[in-house]
Phi, psi and omega in degrees: 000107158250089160338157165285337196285309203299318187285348197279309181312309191293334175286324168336314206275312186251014145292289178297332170294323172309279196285006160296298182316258265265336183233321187252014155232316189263329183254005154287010205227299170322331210236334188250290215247025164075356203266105205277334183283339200288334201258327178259331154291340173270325166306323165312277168001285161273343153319316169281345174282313197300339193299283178310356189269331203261325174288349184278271187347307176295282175349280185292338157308327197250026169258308191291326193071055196266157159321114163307353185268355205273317192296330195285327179315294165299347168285287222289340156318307183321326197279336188276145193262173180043355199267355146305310187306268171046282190301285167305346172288317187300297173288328143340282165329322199300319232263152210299356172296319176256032169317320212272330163281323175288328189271000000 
């Protein structure tokens, strides 16, 4: 079964490694060793992930009927370097197999 929550995670997931990539590789490679493409491709890259990270979100607020302050939480994690993994951990814990553990 795939949920907008599941696919919302795995992009969560290769959203934030794209932007690890994108800041401790591709812009040490731009800057110390000049190599300017390293910066335009992983920026493509998460962009398009980051696209598909917001658009997923609006989906899955409105498949879960999460809270807006829960949806603003999770956008501005996008933004945060490691605060995706986060997310997902999180949302992880949500899913109803594991009620019995979050309670």
């Amino acid at each position: 079964m795939n949920s907008s929550l599941s696919i919302f995670r795995k992009v969560a997931v290769a959203e934030g490694i794209s932007y690890l990539l994108l800041l401790f590789v591709a812009m040490p490679l731009k800057y110390l060793a000049h190599f300017d493409l390293a910066v335009k491709y992983t920026g493509w890259v998460h962009g398009i992930l980051f696209i598909g990270y917001v658009a997923l979100l609006i989906i899955a607020w409105q498949e879960q009927k999460w809270k807006f302050g829960k949806v603003a939480l999770i956008f501005v994690a996008s933004l945060l370097p490691f605060a995706p993994f986060i997310v997902d951990r999180k949302l992880k814990d949500e899913r109803p197999e594991n009620a019995s553990r979050i309670l």
